[in-house]
N, C-alpha and C positions, 0 to 999 in steps of 0.2 A: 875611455878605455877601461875594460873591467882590470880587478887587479887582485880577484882573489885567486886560491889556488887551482890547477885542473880537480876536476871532478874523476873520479873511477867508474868504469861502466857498473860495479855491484852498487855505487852508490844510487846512478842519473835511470836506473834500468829495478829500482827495489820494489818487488812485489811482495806484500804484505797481506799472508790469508786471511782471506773472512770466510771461509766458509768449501763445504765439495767447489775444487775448481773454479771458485770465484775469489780474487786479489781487488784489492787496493794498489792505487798507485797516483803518482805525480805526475802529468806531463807538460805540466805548464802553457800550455799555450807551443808547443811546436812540435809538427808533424815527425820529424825523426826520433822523437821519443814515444811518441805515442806506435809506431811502427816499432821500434824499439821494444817498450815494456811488450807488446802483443805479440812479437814473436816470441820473446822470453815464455809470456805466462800459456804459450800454443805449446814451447819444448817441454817445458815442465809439469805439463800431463802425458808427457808422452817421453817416458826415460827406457834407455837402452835404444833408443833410435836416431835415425840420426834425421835433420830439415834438410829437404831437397827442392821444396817448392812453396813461395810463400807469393798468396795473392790479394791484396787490399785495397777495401777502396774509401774513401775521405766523403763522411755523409752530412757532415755538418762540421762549422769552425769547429776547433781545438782553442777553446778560450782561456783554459787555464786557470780557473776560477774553482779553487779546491782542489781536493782529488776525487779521481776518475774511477770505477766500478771494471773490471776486469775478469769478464766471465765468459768461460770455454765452454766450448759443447765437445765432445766425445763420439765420434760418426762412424768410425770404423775402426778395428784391430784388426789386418790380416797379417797372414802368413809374411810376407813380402815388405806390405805397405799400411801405413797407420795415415789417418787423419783425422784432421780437428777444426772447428772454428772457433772463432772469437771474437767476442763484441764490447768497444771501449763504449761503456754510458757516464754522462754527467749529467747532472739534474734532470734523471730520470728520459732523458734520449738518448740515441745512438750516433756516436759520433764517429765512428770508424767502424768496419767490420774485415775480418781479415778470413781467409782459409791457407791450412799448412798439409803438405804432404811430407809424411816420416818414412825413412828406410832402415830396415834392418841391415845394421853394420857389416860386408861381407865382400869377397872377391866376384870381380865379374869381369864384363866384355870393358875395356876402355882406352879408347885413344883421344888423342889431341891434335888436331891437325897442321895447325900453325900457330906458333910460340909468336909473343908480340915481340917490336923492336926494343928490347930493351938497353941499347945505346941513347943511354940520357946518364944525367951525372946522378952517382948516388946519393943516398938521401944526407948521407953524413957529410957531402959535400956543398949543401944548399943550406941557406938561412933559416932559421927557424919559425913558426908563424906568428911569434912577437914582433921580430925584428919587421919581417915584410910588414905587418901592419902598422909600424911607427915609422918607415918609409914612405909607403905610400898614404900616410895617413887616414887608414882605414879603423874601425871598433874592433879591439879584438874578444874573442870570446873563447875563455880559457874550458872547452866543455873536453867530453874526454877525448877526444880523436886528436893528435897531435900531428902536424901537415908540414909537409920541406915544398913549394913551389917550384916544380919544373917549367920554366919561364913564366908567361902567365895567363892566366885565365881570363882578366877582365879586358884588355887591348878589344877595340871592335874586328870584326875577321873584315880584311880588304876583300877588293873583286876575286872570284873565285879562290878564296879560300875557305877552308873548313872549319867548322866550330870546334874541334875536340880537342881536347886538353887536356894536361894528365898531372898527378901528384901522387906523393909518396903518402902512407899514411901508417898509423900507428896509436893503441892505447898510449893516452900520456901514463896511466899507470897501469901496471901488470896486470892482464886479464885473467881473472883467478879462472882456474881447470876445473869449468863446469861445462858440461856441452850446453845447456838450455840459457845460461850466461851467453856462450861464444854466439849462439844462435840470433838471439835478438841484437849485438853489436853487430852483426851484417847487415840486419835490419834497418837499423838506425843508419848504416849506408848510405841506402838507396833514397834518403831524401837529402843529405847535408849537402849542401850549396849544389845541386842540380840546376837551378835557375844560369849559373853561370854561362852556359852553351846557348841557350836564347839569348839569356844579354848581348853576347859577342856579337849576334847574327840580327840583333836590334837597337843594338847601341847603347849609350850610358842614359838615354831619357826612359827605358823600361827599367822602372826600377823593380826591386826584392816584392813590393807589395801587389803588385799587377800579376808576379806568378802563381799559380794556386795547383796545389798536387789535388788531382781525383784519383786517379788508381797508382797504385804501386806493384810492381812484379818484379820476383826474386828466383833463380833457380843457382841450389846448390851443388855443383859440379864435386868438387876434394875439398869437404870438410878439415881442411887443416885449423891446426890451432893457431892464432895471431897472435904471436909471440915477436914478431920483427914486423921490416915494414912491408906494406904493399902496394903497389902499384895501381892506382885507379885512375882509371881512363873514361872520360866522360864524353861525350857528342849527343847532337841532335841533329835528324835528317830532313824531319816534315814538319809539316805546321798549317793547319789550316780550318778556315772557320774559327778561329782562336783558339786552338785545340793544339796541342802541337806533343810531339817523341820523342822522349829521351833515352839514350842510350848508356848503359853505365857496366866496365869490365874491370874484373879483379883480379890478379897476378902475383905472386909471389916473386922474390928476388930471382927464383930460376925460370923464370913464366910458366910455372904450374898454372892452370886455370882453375882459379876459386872457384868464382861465383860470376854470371853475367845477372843484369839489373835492367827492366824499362819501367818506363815515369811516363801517363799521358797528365799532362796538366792544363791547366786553364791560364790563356792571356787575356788581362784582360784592358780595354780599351783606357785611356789616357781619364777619362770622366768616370770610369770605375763601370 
């Protein structure tokens, strides 16, 4: 069990210029940072707007072996809408490529149709994700996202039941008031323990290594600031050919609609 301190997303998310719109960065070896740093260094060419649509896809492992090359392209400025791409290299390939849609901040047409159930216990009344991990004697991994478990995630789903699951979430430290910051910790969302809804629906013999992210898709609904916690609800509907859909929603304590999230990933067979 690790035992140092939580990380801050300005620390786990640091882009360091080299150069017009190419960073430096760390992602060690996992995909929700490497989505992470790439939304970051996609906002931070594109300030006064806001991320409404982030779409990537996984070209090659995330081996972690150094740091990673982080370089945006510039595609369009309109009136309306801004976009950009970006591409994670490490020793000289491309390991991820991502594209961002940016909106000029402003009033328009918006509703919401149906607010989730949020009758579940609040987060300040659920254990923290140390305690569950020396429970169920699990690794815990103090990164920045800090989680209260609404029942749980890893039980296999019996006969007709559903994979989805839900948990509270939250910076373990204060997310400083950058939008191009807030942008890439959504980012790094849409990969953190997604595997768990296939586990449910395959049992405890598919483990963590068999799941593999190819693409990631992001759309930002109400840009709000993550300052308390929120509600993330994850399921999976299909799967096939070893390919299988993740589904991932995010809600604020009054079921504002953040952000929705899909994940197609790769399963893969027991002999690799």
């Amino acid at each position: 069990m690790h035992d140092q301190a939580p990380r801050s997303f300005a620390d786990e998310l640091r882009l360091e210029p080299r150069g017009p719109d190419v960073f430096e960065a760390d992602v060690h070896g996992f995909g929700g940072l490497t989505l992470g740093v790439a939304g970051h260094a996609l906002a931070r060419t594109c300030p006064g707007r806001q991320l409404t649509a982030f779409h990537g896809t996984f070209l090659r492992t995330v081996d972690g072996e150094g740091a990673a090359e982080v370089s945006v392209v510039r595609l369009r400025d309109g009136r309306l809408l801004a976009h950009r791409r970006v591409e994670v290299r490490s020793g000289g390939r491309v390991l991820f490529e991502a594209n961002g849609t940016f909106a000029a901040p402003g009033d328009g047409i918006g509703f919401q149709q149906v607010a989730p159930d949020l009758d579940v216990p609040a987060p300040e009344e659920l254990s923290d994700e140390r305690e569950v991990a020396q429970r169920e004697g699990m690794e815990y991994w103090p990164g920045p996202v800090a989680f209260r478990w609404i029942g749980s995630p890893w039980p296999v789903a019996g006969p007709g039941e559903g994979t989805r699951w839900s948990v509270w979430v939250r910076p373990h430290l204060p997310l400083r008031d950058d939008p191009a910051l807030r942008a890439g910790a959504l980012a790094f969302l849409c990969d953190i323990h997604c595997d768990y809804a296939v586990r449910r629906r395959l049992g405890p013999d598919f483990t963590r290594d068999r799941f593999i992210s190819l693409e990631q898709s992001m759309w930002v609904h109400d840009p709000a600031p993550w300052d308390d916690w929120w509600l993330m609800t994850s399921d999976t509907d299909t799967a096939a050919q070893g390919r299988a859909l993740n589904w991932r929603w995010i809600h604020d304590r009054t079921g504002r609609h953040i952000a929705t999230m899909a994940q197609h990933s790769l399963l893969r067979d027991a002999q690799g």
